[in-house]
CHARMM internal coordinates of N, CA and C (Angstrom, degrees):
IC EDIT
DIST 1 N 1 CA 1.4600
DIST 1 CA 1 C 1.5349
ANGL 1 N 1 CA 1 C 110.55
DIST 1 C 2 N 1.4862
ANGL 1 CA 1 C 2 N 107.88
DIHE 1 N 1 CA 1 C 2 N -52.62
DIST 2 N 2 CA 1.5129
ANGL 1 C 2 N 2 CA 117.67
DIHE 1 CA 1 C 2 N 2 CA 174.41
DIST 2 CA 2 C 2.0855
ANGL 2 N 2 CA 2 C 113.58
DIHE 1 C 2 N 2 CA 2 C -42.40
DIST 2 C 3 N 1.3334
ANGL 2 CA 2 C 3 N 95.43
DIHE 2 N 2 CA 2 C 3 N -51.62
DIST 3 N 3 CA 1.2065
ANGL 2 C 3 N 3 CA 103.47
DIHE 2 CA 2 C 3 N 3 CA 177.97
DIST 3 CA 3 C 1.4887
ANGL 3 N 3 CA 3 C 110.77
DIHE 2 C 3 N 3 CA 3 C -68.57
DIST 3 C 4 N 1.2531
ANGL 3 CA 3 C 4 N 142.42
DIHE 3 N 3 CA 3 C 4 N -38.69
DIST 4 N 4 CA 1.6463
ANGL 3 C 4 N 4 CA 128.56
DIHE 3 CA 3 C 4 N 4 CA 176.04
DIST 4 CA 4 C 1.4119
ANGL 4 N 4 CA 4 C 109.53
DIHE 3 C 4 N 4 CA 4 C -66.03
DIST 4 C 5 N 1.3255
ANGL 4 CA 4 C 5 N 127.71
DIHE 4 N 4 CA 4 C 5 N -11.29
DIST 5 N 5 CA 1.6651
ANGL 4 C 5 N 5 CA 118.90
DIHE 4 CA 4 C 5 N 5 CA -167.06
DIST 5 CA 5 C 1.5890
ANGL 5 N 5 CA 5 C 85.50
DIHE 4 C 5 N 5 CA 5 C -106.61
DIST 5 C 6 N 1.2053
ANGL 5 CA 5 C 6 N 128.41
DIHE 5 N 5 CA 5 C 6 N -33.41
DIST 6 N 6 CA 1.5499
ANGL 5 C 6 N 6 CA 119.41
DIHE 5 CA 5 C 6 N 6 CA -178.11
DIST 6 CA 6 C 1.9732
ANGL 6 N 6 CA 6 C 109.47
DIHE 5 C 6 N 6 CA 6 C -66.00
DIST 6 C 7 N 1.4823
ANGL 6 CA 6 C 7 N 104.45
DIHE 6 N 6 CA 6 C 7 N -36.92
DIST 7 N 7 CA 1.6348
ANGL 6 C 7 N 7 CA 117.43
DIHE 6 CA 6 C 7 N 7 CA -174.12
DIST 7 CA 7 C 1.4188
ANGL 7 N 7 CA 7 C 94.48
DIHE 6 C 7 N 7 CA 7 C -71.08
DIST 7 C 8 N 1.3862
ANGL 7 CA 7 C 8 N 136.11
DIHE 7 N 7 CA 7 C 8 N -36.91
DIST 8 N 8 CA 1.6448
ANGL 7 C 8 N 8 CA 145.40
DIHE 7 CA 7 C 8 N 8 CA -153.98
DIST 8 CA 8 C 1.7078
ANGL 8 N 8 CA 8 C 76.45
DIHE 7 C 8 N 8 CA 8 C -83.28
DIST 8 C 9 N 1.7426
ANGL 8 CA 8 C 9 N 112.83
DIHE 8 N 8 CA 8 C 9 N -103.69
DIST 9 N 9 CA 1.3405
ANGL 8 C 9 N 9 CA 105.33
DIHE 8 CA 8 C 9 N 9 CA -175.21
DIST 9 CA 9 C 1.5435
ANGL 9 N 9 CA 9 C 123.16
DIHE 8 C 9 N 9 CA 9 C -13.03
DIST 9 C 10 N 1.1250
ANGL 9 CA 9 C 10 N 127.70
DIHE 9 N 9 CA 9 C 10 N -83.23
DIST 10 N 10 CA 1.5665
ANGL 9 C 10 N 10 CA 116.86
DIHE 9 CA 9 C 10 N 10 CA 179.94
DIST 10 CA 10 C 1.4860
ANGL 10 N 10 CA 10 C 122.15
DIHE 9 C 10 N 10 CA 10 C -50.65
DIST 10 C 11 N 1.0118
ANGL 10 CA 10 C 11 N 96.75
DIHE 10 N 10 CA 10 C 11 N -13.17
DIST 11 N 11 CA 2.1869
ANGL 10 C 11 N 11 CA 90.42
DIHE 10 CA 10 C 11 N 11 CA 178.95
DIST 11 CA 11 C 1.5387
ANGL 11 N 11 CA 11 C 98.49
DIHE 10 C 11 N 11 CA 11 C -84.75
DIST 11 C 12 N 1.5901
ANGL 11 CA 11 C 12 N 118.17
DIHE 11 N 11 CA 11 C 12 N -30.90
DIST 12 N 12 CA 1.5776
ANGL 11 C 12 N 12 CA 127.57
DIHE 11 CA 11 C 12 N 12 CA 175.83
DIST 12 CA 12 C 1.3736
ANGL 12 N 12 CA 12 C 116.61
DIHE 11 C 12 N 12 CA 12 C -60.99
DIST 12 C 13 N 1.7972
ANGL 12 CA 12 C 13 N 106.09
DIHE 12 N 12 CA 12 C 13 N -35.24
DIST 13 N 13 CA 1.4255
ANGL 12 C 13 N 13 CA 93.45
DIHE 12 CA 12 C 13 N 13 CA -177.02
DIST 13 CA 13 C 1.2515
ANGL 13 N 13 CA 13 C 102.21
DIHE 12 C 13 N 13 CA 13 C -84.45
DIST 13 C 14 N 1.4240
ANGL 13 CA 13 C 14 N 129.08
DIHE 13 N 13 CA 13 C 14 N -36.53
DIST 14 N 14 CA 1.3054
ANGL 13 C 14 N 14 CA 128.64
DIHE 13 CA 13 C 14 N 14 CA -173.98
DIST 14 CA 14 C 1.3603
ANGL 14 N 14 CA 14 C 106.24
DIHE 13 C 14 N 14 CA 14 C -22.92
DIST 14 C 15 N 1.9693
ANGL 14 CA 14 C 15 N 104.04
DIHE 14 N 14 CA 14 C 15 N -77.71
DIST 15 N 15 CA 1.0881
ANGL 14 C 15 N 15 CA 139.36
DIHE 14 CA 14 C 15 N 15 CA -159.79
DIST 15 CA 15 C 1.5610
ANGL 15 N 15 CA 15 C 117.37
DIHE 14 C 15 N 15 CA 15 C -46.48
DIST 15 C 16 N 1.5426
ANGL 15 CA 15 C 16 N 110.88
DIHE 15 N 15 CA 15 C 16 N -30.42
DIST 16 N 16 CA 1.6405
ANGL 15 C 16 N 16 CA 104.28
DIHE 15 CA 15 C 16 N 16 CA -148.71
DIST 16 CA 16 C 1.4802
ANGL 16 N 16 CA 16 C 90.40
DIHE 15 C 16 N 16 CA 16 C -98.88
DIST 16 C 17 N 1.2387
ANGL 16 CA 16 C 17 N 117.66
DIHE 16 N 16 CA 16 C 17 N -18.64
DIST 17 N 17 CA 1.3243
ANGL 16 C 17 N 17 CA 95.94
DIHE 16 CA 16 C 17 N 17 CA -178.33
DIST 17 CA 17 C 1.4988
ANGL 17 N 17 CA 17 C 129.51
DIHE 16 C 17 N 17 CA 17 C -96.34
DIST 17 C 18 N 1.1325
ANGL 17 CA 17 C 18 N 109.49
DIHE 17 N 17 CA 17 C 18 N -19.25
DIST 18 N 18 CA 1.5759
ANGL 17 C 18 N 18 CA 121.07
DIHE 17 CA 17 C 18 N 18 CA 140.51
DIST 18 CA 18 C 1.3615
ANGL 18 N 18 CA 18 C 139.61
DIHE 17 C 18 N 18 CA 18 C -47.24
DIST 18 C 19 N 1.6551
ANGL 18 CA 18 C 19 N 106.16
DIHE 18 N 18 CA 18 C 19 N -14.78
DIST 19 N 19 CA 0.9511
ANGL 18 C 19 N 19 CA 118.79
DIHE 18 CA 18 C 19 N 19 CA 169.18
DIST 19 CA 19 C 1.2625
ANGL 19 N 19 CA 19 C 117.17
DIHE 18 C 19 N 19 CA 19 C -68.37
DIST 19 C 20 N 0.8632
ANGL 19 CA 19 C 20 N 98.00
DIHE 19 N 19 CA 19 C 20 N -57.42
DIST 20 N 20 CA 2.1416
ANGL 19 C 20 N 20 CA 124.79
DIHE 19 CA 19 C 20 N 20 CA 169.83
DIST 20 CA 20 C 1.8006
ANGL 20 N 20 CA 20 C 100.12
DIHE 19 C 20 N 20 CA 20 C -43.09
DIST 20 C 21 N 1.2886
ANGL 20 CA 20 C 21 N 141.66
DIHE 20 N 20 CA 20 C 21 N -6.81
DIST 21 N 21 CA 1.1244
ANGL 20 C 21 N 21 CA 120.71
DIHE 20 CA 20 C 21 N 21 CA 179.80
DIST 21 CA 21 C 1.5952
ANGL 21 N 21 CA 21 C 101.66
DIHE 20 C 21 N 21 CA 21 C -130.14
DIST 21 C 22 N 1.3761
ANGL 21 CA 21 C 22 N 110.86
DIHE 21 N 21 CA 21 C 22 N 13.64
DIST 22 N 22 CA 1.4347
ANGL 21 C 22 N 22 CA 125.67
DIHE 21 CA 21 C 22 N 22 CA 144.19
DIST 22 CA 22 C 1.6113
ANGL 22 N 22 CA 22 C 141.34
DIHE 21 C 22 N 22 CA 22 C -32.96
DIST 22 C 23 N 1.2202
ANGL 22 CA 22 C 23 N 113.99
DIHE 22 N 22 CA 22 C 23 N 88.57
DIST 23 N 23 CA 1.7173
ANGL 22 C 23 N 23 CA 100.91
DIHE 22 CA 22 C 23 N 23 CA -168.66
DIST 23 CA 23 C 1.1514
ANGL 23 N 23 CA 23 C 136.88
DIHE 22 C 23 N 23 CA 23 C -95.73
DIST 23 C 24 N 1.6267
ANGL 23 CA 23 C 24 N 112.02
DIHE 23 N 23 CA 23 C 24 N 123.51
DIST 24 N 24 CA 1.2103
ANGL 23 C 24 N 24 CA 123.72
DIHE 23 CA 23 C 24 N 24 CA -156.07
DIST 24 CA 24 C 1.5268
ANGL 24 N 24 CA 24 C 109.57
DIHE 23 C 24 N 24 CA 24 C -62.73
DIST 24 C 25 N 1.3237
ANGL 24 CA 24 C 25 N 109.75
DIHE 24 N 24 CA 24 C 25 N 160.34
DIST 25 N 25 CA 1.3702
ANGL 24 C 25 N 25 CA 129.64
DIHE 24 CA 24 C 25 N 25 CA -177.22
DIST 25 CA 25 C 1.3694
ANGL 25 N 25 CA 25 C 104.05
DIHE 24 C 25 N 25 CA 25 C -50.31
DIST 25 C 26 N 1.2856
ANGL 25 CA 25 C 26 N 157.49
DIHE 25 N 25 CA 25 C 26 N -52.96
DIST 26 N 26 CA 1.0052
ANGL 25 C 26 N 26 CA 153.25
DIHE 25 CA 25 C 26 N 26 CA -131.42
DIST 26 CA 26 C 1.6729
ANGL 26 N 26 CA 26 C 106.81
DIHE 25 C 26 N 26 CA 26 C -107.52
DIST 26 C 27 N 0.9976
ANGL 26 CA 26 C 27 N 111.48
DIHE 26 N 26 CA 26 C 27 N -53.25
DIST 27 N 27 CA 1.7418
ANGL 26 C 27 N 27 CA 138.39
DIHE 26 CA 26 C 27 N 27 CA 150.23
DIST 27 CA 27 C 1.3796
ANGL 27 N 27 CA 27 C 111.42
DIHE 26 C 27 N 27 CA 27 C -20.70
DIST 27 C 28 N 1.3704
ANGL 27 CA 27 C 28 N 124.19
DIHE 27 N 27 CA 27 C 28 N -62.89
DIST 28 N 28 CA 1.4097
ANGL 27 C 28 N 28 CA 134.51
DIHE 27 CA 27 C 28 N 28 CA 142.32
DIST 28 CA 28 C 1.2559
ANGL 28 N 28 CA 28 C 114.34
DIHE 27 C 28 N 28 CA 28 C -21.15
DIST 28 C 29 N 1.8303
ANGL 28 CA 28 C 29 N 121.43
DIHE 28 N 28 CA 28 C 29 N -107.55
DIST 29 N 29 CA 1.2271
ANGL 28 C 29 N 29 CA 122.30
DIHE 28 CA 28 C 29 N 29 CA 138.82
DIST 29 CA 29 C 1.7675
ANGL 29 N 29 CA 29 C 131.48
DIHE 28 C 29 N 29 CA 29 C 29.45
DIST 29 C 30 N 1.4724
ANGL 29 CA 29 C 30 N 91.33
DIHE 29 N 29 CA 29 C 30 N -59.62
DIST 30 N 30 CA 1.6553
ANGL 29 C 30 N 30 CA 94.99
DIHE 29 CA 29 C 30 N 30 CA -175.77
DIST 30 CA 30 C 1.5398
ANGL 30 N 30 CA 30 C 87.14
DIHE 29 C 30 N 30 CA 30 C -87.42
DIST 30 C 31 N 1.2729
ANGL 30 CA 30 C 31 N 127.23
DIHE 30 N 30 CA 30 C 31 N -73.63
DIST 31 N 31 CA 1.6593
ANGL 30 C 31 N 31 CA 111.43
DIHE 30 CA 30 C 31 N 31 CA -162.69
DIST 31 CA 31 C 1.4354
ANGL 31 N 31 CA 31 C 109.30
DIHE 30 C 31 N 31 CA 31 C -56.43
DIST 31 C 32 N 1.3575
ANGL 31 CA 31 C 32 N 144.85
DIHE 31 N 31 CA 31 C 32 N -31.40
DIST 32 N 32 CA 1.4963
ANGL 31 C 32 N 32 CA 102.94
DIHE 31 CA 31 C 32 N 32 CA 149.97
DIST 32 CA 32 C 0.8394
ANGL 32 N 32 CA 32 C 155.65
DIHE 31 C 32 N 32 CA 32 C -133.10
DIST 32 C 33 N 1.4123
ANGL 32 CA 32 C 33 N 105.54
DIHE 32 N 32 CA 32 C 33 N 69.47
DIST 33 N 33 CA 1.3919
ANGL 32 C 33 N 33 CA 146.59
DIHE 32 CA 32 C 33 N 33 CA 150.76
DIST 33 CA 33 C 2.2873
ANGL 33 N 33 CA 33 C 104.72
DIHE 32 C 33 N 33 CA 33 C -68.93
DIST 33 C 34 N 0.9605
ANGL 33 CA 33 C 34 N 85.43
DIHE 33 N 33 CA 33 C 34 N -51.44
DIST 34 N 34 CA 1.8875
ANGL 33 C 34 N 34 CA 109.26
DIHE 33 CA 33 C 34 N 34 CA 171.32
DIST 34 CA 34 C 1.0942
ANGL 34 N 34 CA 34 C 108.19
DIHE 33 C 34 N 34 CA 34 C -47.54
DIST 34 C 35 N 1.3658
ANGL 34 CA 34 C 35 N 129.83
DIHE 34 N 34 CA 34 C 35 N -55.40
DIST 35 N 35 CA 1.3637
ANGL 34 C 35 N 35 CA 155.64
DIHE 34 CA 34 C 35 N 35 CA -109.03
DIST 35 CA 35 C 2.0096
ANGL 35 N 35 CA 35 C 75.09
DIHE 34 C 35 N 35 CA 35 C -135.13
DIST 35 C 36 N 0.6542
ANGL 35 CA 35 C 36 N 149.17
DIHE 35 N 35 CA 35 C 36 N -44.16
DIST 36 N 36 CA 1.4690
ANGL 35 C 36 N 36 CA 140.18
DIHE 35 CA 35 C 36 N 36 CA -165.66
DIST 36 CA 36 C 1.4923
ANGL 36 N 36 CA 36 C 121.36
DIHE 35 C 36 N 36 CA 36 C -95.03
DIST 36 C 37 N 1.7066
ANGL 36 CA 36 C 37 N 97.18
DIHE 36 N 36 CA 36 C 37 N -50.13
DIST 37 N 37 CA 1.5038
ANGL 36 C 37 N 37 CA 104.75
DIHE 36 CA 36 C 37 N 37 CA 154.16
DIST 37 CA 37 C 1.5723
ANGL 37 N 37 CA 37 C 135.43
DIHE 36 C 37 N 37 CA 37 C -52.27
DIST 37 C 38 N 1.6957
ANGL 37 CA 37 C 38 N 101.68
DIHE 37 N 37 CA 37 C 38 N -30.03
DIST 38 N 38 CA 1.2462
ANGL 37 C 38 N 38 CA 90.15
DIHE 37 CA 37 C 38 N 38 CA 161.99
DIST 38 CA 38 C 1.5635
ANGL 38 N 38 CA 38 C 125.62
DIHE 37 C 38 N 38 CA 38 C -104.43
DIST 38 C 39 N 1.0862
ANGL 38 CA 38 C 39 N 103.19
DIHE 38 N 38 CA 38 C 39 N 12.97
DIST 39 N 39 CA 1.4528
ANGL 38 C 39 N 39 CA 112.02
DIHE 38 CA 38 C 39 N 39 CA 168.58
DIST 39 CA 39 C 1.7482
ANGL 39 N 39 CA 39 C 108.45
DIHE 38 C 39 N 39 CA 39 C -60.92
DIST 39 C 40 N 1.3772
ANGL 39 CA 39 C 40 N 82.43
DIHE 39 N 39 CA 39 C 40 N -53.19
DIST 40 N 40 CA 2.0928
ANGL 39 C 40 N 40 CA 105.43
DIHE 39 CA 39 C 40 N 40 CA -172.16
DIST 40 CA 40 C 1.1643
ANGL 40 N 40 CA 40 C 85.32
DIHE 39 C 40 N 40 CA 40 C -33.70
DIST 40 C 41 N 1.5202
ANGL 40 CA 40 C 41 N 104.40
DIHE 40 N 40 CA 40 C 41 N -71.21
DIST 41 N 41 CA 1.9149
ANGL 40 C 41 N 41 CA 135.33
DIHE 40 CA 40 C 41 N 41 CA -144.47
DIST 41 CA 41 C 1.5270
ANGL 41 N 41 CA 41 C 82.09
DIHE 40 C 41 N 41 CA 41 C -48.82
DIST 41 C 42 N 2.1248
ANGL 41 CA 41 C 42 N 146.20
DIHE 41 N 41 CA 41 C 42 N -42.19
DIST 42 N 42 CA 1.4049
ANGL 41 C 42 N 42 CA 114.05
DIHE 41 CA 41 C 42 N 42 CA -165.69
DIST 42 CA 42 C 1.2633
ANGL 42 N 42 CA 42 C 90.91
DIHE 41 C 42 N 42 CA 42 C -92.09
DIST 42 C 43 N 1.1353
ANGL 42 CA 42 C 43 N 140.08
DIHE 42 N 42 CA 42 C 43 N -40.42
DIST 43 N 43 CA 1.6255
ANGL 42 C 43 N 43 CA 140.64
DIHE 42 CA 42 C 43 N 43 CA -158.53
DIST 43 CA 43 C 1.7305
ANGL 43 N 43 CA 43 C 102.94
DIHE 42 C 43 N 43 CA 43 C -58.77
DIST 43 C 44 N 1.4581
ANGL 43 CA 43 C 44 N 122.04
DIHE 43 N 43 CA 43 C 44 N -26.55
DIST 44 N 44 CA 1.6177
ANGL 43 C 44 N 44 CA 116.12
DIHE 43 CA 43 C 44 N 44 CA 170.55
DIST 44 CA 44 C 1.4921
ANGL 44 N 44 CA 44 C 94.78
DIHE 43 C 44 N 44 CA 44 C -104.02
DIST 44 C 45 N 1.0586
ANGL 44 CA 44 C 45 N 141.56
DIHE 44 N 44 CA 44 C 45 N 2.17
DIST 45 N 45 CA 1.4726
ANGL 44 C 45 N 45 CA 106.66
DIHE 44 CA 44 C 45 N 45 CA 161.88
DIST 45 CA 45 C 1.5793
ANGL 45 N 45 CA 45 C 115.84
DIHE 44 C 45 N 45 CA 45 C -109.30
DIST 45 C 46 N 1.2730
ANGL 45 CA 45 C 46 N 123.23
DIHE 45 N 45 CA 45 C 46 N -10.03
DIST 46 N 46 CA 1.7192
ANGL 45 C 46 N 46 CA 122.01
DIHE 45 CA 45 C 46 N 46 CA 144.87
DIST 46 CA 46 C 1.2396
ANGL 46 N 46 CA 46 C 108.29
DIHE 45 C 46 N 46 CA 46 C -55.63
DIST 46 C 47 N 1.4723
ANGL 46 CA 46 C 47 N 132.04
DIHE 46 N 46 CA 46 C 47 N -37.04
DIST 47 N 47 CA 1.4572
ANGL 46 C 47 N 47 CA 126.79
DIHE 46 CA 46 C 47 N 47 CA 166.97
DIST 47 CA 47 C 0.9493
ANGL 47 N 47 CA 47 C 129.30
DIHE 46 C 47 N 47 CA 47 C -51.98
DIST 47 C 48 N 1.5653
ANGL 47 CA 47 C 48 N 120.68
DIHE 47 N 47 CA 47 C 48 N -56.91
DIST 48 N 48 CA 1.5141
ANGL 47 C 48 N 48 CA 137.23
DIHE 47 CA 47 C 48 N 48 CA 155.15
DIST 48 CA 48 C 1.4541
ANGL 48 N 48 CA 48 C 108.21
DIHE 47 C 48 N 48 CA 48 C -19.04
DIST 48 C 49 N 2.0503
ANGL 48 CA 48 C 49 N 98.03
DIHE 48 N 48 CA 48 C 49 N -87.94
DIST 49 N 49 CA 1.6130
ANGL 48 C 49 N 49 CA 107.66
DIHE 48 CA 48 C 49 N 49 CA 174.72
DIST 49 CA 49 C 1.6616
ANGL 49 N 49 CA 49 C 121.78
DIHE 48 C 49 N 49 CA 49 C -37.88
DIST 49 C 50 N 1.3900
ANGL 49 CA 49 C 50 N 128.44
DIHE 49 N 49 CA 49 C 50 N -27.28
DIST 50 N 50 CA 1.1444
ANGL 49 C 50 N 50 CA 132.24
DIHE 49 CA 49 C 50 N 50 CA 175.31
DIST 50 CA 50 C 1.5974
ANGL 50 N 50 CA 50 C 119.23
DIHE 49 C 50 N 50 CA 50 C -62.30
DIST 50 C 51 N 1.5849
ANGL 50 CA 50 C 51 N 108.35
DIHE 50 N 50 CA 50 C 51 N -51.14
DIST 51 N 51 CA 1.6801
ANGL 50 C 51 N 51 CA 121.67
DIHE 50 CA 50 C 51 N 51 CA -175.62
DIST 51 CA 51 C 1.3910
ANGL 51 N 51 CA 51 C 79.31
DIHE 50 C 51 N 51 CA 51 C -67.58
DIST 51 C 52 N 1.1019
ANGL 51 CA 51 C 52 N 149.78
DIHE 51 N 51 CA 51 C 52 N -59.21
DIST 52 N 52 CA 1.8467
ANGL 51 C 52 N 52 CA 141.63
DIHE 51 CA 51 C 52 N 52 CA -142.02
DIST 52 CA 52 C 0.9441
ANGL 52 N 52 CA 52 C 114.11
DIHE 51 C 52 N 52 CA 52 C -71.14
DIST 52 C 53 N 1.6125
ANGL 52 CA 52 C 53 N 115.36
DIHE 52 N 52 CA 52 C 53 N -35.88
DIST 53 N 53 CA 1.4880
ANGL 52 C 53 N 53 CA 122.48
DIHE 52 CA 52 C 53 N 53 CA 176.21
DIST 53 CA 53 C 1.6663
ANGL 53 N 53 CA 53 C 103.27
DIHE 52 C 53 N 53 CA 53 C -85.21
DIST 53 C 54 N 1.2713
ANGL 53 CA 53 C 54 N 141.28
DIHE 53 N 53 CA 53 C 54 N -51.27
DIST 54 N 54 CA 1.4420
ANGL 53 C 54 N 54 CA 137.41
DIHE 53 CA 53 C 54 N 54 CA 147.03
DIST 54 CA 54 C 1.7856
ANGL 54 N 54 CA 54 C 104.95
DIHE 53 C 54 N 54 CA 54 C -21.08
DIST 54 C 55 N 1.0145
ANGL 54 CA 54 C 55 N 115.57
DIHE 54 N 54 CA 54 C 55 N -60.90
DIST 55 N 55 CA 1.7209
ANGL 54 C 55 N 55 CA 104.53
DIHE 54 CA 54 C 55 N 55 CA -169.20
DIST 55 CA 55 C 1.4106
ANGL 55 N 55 CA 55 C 98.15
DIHE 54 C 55 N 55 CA 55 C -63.15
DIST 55 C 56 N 1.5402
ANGL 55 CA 55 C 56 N 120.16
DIHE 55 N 55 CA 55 C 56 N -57.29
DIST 56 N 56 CA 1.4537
ANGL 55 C 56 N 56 CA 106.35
DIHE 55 CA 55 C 56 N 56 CA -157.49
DIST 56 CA 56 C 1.3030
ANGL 56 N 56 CA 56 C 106.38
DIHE 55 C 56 N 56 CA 56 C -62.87
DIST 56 C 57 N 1.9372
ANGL 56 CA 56 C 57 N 138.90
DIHE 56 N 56 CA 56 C 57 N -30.96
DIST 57 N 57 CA 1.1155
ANGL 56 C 57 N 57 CA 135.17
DIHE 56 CA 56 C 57 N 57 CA -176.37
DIST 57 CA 57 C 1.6511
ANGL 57 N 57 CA 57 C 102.55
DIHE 56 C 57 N 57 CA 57 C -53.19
DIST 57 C 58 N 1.0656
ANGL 57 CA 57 C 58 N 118.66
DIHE 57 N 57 CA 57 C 58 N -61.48
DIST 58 N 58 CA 1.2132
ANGL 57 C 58 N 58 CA 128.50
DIHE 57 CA 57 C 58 N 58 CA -160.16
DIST 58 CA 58 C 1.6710
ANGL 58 N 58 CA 58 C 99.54
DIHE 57 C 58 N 58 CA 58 C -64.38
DIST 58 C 59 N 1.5482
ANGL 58 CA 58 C 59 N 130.13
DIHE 58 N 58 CA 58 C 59 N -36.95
DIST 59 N 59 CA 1.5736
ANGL 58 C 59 N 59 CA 117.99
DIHE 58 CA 58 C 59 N 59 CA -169.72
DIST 59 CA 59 C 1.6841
ANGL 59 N 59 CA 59 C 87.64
DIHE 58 C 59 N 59 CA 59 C -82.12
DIST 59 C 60 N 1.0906
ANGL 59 CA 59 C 60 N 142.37
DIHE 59 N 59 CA 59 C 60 N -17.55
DIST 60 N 60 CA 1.6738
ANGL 59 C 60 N 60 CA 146.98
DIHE 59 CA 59 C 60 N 60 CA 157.15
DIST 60 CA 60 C 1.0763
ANGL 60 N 60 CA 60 C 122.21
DIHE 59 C 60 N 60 CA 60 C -42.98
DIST 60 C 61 N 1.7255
ANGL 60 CA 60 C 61 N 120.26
DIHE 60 N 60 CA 60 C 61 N -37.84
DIST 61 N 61 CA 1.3219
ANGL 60 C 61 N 61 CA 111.92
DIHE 60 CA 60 C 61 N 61 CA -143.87
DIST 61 CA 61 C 2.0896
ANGL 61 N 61 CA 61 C 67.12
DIHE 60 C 61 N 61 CA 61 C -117.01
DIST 61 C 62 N 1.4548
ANGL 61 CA 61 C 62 N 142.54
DIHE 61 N 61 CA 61 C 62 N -34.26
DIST 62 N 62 CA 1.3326
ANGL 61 C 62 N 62 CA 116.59
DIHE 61 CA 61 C 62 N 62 CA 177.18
DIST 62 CA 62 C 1.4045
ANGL 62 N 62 CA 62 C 113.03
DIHE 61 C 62 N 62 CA 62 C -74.28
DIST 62 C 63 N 1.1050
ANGL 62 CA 62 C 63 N 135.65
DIHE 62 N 62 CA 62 C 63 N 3.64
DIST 63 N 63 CA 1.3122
ANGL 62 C 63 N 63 CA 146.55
DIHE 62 CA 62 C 63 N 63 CA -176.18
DIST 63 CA 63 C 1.5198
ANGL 63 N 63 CA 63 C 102.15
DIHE 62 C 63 N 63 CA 63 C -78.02
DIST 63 C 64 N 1.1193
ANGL 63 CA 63 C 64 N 98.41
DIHE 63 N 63 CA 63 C 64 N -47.91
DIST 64 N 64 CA 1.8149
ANGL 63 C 64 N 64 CA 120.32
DIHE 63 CA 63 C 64 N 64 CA -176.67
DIST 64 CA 64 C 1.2971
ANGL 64 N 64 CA 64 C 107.07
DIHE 63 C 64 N 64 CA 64 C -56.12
DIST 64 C 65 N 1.5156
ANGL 64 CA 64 C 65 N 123.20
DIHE 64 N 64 CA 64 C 65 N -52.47
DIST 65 N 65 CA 1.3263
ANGL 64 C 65 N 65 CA 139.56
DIHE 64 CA 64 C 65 N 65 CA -153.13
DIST 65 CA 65 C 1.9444
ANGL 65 N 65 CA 65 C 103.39
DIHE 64 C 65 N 65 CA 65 C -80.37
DIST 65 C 66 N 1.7325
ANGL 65 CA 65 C 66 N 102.91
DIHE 65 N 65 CA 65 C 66 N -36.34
DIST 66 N 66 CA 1.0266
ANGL 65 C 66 N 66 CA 90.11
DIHE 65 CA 65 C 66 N 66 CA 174.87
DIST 66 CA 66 C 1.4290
ANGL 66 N 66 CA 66 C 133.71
DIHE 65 C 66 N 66 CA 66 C -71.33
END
COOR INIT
IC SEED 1 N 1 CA 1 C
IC BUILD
């Protein structure tokens, strides 16, 4: 008997305070929400850098022609 209330207590302390570093639903949620926006934020500026390097090839290659 002694021994199940000693195994109960220590699995309680274990438990409760780990609980506390538990992350709430929303917390989640916000990082990725974070996590997506700045995804966007590289996926349009490799886009950006992409058209820039496309324009300059192309004002390169009429440069040539003239």
């Amino acid at each position: 008997m002694r021994r199940w209330i000693l195994v109960t207590a220590v699995a309680l302390v274990a438990a409760v305070p780990a609980a506390g570093y538990a992350q709430t639903p929303g917390d989640k949620m916000k990082d990725e929400k974070m996590m997506k926006d700045d995804k966007m934020k590289m996926d349009d500026k490799m886009k950006h850098d992409k058209m820039m390097k496309d324009d300059k090839m192309k004002k390169d290659k009429m440069m040539e022609k003239k």
